[in-house]
Structures are given as C-alpha cells and as structure tokens.
MARMAR-741976 format. One record per residue: residue in one letter; x, y, z of N, C-alpha, C in turn. Coordinates in steps of 0.1 Angstrom, whole numbers, plus 5000, padded with zeros to 4 digits. Layout:
<pts>
AXYZXYZXYZ;...
</pts>
This chain:
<pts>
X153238422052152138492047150838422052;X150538452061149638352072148638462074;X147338392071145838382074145338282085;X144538352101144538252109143438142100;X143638022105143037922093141737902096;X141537912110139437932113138738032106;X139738132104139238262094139238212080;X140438152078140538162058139438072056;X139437962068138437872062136537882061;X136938002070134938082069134338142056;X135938242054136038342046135538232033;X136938132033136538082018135337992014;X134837942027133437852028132137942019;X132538082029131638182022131638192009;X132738251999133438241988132538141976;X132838041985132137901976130837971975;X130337941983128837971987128138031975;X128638141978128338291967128638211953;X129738181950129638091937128737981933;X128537921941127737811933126037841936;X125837981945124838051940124138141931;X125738141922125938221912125838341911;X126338421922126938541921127838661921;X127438701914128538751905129138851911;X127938941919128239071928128539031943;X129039021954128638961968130039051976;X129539101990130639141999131539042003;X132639082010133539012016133439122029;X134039202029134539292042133439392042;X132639422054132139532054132739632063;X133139732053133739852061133039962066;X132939942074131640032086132440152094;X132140262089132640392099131740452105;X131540412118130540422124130840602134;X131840662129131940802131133140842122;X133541002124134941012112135641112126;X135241092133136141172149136641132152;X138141182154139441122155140741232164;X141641172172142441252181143841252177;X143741222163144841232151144141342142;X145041392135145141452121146041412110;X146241302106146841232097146841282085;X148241332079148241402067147441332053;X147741182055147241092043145541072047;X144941122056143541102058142241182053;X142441282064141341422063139941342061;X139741252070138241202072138041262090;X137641372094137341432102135741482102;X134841462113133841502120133341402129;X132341522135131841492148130541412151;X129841372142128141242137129141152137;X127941072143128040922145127240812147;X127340702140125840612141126040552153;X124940482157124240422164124640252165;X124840202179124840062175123640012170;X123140012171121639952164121939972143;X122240102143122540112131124040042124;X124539982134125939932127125439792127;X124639742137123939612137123939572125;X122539682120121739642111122539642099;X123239732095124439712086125139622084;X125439552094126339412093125139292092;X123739342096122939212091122639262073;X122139352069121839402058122939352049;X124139372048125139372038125539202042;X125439182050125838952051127138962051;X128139042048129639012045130438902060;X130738812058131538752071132538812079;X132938932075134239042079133239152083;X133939212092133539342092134539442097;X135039502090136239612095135539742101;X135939732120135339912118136640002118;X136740112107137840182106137340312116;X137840422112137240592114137840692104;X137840792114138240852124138640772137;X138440742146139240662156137640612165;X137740472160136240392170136240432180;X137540362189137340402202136740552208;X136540582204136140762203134240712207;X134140642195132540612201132240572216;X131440592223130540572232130140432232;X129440422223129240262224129640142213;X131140202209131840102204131939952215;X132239912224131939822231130939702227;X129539772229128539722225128439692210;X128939782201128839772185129239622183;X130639612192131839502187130839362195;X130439392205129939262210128739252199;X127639292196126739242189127239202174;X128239252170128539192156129039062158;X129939092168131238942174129338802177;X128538872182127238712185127038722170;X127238762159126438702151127738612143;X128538592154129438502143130738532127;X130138712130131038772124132738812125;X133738792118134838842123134638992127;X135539072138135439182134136839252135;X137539352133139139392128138739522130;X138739582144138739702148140039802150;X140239862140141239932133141240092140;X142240092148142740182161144140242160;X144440382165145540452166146040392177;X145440352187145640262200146040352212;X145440482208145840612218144940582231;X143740532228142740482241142540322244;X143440302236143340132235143140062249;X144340062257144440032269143440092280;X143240232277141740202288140840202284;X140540132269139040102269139639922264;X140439872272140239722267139039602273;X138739692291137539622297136439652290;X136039712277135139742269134839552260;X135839502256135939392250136539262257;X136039162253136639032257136938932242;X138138882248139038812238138038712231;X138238702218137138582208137738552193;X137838442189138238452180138038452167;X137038552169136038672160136638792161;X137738832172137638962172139339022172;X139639082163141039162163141439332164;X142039302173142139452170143339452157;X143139572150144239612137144739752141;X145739752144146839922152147539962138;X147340092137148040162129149140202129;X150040182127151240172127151940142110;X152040302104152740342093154140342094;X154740212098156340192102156640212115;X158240222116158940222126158440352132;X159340412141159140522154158940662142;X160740682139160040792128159440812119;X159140722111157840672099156740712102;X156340612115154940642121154440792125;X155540832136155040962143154741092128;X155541042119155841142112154341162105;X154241052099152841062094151641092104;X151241082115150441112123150841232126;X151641302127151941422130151841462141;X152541362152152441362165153841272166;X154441352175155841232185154941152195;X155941062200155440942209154040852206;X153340852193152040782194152840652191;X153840642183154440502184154640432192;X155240482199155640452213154140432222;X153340462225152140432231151040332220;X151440322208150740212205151340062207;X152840082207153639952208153339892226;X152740032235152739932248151639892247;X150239962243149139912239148839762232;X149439782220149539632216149639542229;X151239572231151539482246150439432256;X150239522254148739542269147839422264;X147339432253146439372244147239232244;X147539192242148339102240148039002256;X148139042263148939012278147238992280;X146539012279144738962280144538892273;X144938882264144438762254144238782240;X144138892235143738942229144638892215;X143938912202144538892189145039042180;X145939092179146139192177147339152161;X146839252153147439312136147739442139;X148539452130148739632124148739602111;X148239732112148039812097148539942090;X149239882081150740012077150640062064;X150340172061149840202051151540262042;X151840232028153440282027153140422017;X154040512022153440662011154840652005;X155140751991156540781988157140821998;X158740801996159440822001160040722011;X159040622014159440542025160440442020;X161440412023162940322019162140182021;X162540092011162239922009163139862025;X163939922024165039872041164639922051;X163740052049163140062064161539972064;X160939952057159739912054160339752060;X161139662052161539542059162139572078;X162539662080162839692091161739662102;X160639712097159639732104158539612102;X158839532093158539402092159039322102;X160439332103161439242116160439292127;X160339362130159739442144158539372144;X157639382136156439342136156539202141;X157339132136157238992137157838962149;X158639022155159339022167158139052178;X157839132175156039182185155139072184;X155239002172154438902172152738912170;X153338992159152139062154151839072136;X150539022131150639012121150139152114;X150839162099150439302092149839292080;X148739412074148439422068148939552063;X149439592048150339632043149539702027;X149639832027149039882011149340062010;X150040021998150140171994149040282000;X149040382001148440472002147640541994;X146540571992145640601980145340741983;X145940851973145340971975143741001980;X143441011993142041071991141741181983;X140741221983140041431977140241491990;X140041441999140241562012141641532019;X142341452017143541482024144641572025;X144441652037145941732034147241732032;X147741612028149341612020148841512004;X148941571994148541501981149641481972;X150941491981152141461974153041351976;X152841271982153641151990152641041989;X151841001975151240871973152140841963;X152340691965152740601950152340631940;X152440591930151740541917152040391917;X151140331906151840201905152840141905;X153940191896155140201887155840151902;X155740271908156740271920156240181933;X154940161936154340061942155139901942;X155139891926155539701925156639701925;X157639821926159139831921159639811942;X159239911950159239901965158339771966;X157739731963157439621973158239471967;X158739481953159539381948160339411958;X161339501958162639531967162339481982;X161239521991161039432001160739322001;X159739261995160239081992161439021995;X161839081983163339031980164439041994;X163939162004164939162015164239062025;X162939062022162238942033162538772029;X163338702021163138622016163638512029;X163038412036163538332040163138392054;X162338492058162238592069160538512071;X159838482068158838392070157538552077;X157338632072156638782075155238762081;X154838762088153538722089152338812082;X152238842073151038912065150038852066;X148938922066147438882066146538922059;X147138862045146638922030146938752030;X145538792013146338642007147438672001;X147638561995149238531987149638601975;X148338591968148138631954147938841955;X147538871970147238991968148639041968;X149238991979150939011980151739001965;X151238891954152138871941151638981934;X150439041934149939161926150839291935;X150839311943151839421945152939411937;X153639301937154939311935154939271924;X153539331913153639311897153539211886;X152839131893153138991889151738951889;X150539021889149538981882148339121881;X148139091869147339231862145839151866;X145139211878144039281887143039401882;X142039361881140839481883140739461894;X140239611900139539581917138439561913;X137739471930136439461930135839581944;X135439681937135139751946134039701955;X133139621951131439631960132039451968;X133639441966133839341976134039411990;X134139541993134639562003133239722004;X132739652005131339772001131539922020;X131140032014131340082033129740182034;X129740212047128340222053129340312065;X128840422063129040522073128040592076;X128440762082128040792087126440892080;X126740882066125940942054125140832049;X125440652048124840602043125540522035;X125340442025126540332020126940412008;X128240392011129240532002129540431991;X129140521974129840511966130940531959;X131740451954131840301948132140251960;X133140311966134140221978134840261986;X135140221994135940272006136440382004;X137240421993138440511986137840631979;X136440551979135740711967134440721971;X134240881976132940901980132541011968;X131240921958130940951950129640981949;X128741001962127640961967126940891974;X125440841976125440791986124440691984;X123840581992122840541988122040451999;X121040442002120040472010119940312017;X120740242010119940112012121440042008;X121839892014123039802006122739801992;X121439701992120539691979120839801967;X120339951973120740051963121840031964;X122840051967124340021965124439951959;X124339821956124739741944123539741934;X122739771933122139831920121839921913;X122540001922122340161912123940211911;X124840121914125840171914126540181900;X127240221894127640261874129240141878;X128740001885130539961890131139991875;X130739961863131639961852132240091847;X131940181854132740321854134040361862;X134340251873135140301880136240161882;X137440191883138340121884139940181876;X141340101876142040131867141640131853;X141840201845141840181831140140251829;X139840301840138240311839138040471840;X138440491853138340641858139940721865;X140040821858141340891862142140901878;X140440891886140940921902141640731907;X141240641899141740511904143240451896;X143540561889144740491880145740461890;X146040501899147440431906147140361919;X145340351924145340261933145340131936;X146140071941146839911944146339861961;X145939951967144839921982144039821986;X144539731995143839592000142539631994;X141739721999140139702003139539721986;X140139711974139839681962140439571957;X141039541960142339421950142339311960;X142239311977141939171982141039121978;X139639161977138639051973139438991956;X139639071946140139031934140938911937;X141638911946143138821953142238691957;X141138741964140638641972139938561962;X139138591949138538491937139338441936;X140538521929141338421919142338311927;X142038331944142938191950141738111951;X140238151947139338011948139737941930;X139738021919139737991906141037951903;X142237971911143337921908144337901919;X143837771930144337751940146237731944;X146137641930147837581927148537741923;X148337811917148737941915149437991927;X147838001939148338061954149237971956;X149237821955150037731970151637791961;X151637801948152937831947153637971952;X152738061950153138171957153238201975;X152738111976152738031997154037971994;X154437881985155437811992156837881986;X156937991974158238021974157938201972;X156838251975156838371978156738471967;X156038571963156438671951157738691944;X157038671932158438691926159138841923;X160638861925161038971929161639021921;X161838951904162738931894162138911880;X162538971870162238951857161139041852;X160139011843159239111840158139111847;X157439251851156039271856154939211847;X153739181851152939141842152039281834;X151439261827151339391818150139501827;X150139631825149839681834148339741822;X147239781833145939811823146239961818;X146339961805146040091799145340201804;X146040301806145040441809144240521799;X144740531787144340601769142540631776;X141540501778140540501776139640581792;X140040551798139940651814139140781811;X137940791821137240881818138041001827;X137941141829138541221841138041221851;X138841311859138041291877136741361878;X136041301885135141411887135441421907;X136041611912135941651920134641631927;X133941561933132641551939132141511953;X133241461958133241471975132941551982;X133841651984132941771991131741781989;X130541791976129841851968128641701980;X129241641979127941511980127941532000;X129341542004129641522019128441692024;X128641772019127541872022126141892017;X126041802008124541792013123941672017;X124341572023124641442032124041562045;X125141642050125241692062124041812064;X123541872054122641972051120841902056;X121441752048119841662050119541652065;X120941582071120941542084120241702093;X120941822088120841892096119141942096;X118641902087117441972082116341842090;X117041732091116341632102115941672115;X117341722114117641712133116641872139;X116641932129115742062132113942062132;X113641942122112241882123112241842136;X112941722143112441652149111941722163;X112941832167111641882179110341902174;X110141952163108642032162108041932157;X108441812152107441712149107141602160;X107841662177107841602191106441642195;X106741822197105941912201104141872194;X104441812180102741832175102041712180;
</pts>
C-alpha cells in the first residue's frame, strides 16, 4: 500500500502546515475539469460537453486554491488543445499533477509531456478486459490502454490506474485485476462508484453495506500479495469497515468548466465565482453521510481520502499498524453513521448546469457587440 515517498512526504509537510496554522478548512487535491468532452460514453459518468477552460484559467485555479495535488479528470484531457501546456505550467509551480485518461490518445499525445516527478498519468481501467470494456461501452479500449500504459512506461514516465468498482463486480475478479496491475507494474487507485444525477445506468452502484463486505473479501484474497495502492492505509481500513469516516468534501474542492462546483467533486449543487466563495458560502454542514440523502452510500477517495489523510497525521501508530498487517478482513465493522436524521435529495444539477450554460451563452453573444462599440 505504497505512496511514492517524495509525494507522501510534501503532501504531509503540507498537512502540518495547515495545522499548526490552525486550519480547520484547507484543500488537498484540486480537481480541475478543464472540459467534460470525451470519446467515451461511460454508463457510470454522463459528464458530457463541448466548453472548455483555458490554460491560463486552470493556472490560475491551481494558484488560487494552493492545494499541492492537482488531479485533471474530464470528460477526457487529452481532448484539450492545450492540455500540454496546462500540465507543464502546473508541473513549474512544483505541484503534483495525476492526469486521469482513458488512454485512447495517450500514445500520440505523449511528445506533449516530459517525464517529472511531479507528473502521473492515472489510466482508467474499471478491471480486467471484460469489466473494463463493459463499462466504457466499447470492446478493445482495454486492450489499447494496456499498450498505452506500456508506451508510457518505456519513456519514462510514472503511470497509475484508476478503477472505479460498481455492483456486480466479483471480489475474485477485482483481486484478479489487482495481480495484473501489479504485474504491469503499476500502481492503483481503487473506489466504489458513486451514483451521479446525470448518469445513464443508476443501477449498478454499491451501497455501503456491500462496499465494506467486497472490499473485506478482496483484502482477505490479497493478503501477503503486497498490492501497490496509492491511497493511504487508513483510507483502504475504512473501506473495508473498520473506521467510521465523515467526508471532507472542501478537501478535494473542483473548478471546472462553470466555476468551483458545489460541495464536491460528486455533487453539483451550484456554483461559485471564486475558491474563497466556495469555502465560505458553502452550507459544508449540510452535506455528507448521515447529512443529506444523495451521500448516504458514498465511500469515494475524493471525500474520505483527505478524512484518511488527517487521521494518519492525528493517529500515525494506528496507520503504521494498518501498513504493516493490512485491513482487517474479520470480525465486526465499526458502527456505521445513522441515516433517521438526513435531509432528502434535492434533484438540482440539471437546474444549476443550465443556467451556468445560459450565462455563458448570453456572454459569448455580448462580446461581438461590445467588440464593434
């Protein structure tokens, strides 16, 4: 369960930092979607269109928000124009960055980047051959991400995948695809699936229940298999039930193509003009498990790692034990947070994503005539 250690050791330098500056609120990862255009249609996604920021605007996002991480997800980066440029100006300011790719264009846009050890690519890869293709809804992308990796690899490059697990997926094929991984020689980042509002299949997410019960079961088949994950330790023991987690949403804060999306990565609940506004106008004590109905079964890195990431600064001996003999796969789960008090959903994605787009549109129609005056 390996973290490269020039990383854990920035990440957690930072960590301190923010603590003994005493605060309470602070990023870790900024999740930057610097477009939602993509040459997939992935059943678990439905983040599709054609706007796109600006490097200058993804710059200034990674200076504005400070986070030491910066994840660019999509729709599919490589798709941008001047993803190249994005990754090199974040990569000078000494930022990690974890550019998260179907790896369909990977290979000919690798002369776009040079190897650093700032910079990862993260390949999507939701399992083995038919796991993967199945969910992308396409044959052979497996197969052309695994030579891509290769490719990547053979330049220098530092390459992860990122495997998202939905129902249905067997604990033996899931370990299966762990061997593989490790055999590629490639490290994984690993999380249930969180129903979006716009995705088109809303029947093949976990719930909790089933979440800690599959990922106990793969532990337990990994045991002595040494997996290379690139989670902490503690994020890996809360999967597998063994420690009762609030997320921290505004640890993994995102900045797209509308503006910095509320709460988080997972829930677009509006929008806000500024990082600043985002963490001060945001209701964080409204949303969470036990909080709001749309988060009751989400268990997804980009809420619960930062959570993971505190409590290995507040309770280190905790992690080293979970480093040195692994999640435990046996006995009781730890108690899980009450739903009784949970407010209901409010449907409001759509509602906020069209007048986001309405604004924009109503820009882009000023700006000739305020050329012409």
């Amino acid at each position: 369960m390996r973290i490269p250690f020039f990383k854990e050791m920035r990440i957690g330098a930072y960590i301190l930092k923010q603590k003994l500056l005493g605060r309470e609120r602070y990023p870790l990862v900024l999740m930057l979607e610097p477009l939602f255009r993509c040459n997939l249609a992935c059943v678990g996604c439905g983040k599709i269109d054609n706007r796109r920021m600006s490097a200058q605007e993804c710059w200034d996002a990674a200076d504005e928000c400070g986070a030491p991480m910066v994840a660019i997800p999509g729709g599919e980066p490589l798709i941008h124009k001047e993803i190249g440029e994005i990754v090199k100006g974040i990569v000078a300011r000494k930022k990690f960055v974890s550019l998260c790719t179907n790896a369909l264009l990977l290979e000919k846009k690798l002369h776009l980047f040079e190897p650093s050890p700032y910079l990862f690519f993260s390949v999507h890869l939701d399992g083995l051959r038919e796991h993967h293709d199945k969910s992308v809804c396409q044959p052979g992308v497996f197969d052309r991400a695994v030579s891509a990796i290769k490719a990547a690899q053979a330049k220098g490059f530092t390459v992860n995948v990122n495997a998202t697990i939905f129902d249905g997926h067997p604990a033996e094929d899931v370990a299966a695809f762990l061997d593989y991984a490790k055999e590629l020689g490639v490290g994984v980042s690993i999380s249930p699936g969180y129903a979006y509002e716009r995705a088109p299949d809303q029947e093949h997410f976990l719930n909790r229940r089933k979440t800690k019960e599959l990922f106990r079961e793969v532990f337990s088949l990994g045991e002595g298999k040494n997996w290379n994950f690139v989670h902490s330790n503690l994020f890996l023991d809360f999967l597998a039930g063994n420690q009762t987690y609030r997320c921290t949403p505004w640890g993994m804060p995102t900045r797209n193509i509308f503006g910095w999306q509320k709460p988080c990565y997972l829930l677009g609940e509006g929008y806000a003009k500024s990082f600043r506004e985002l963490m001060e106008s945001t209701d964080w004590a409204s949303y969470g498990t036990g909080k709001y109905e749309k988060c009751a079964n989400c268990m997804a890195h980009c809420g619960y790692e930062p959570t993971a990431a505190q409590a290995t600064m507040s309770n280190p001996w905790q992690a080293l034990k979970v480093a040195m003999f692994g999640p435990r796969t046996e006995g009781p789960m730890a108690p899980e947070i009450p739903l009784e008090g949970q407010r209901p959903a409010e449907f409001v994605f759509s509602r906020h994503v069209e007048h986001e787009l309405a604004a924009i549109r109503e820009t882009e129609k000023r700006a000739p005539l305020q050329a012409a005056e």
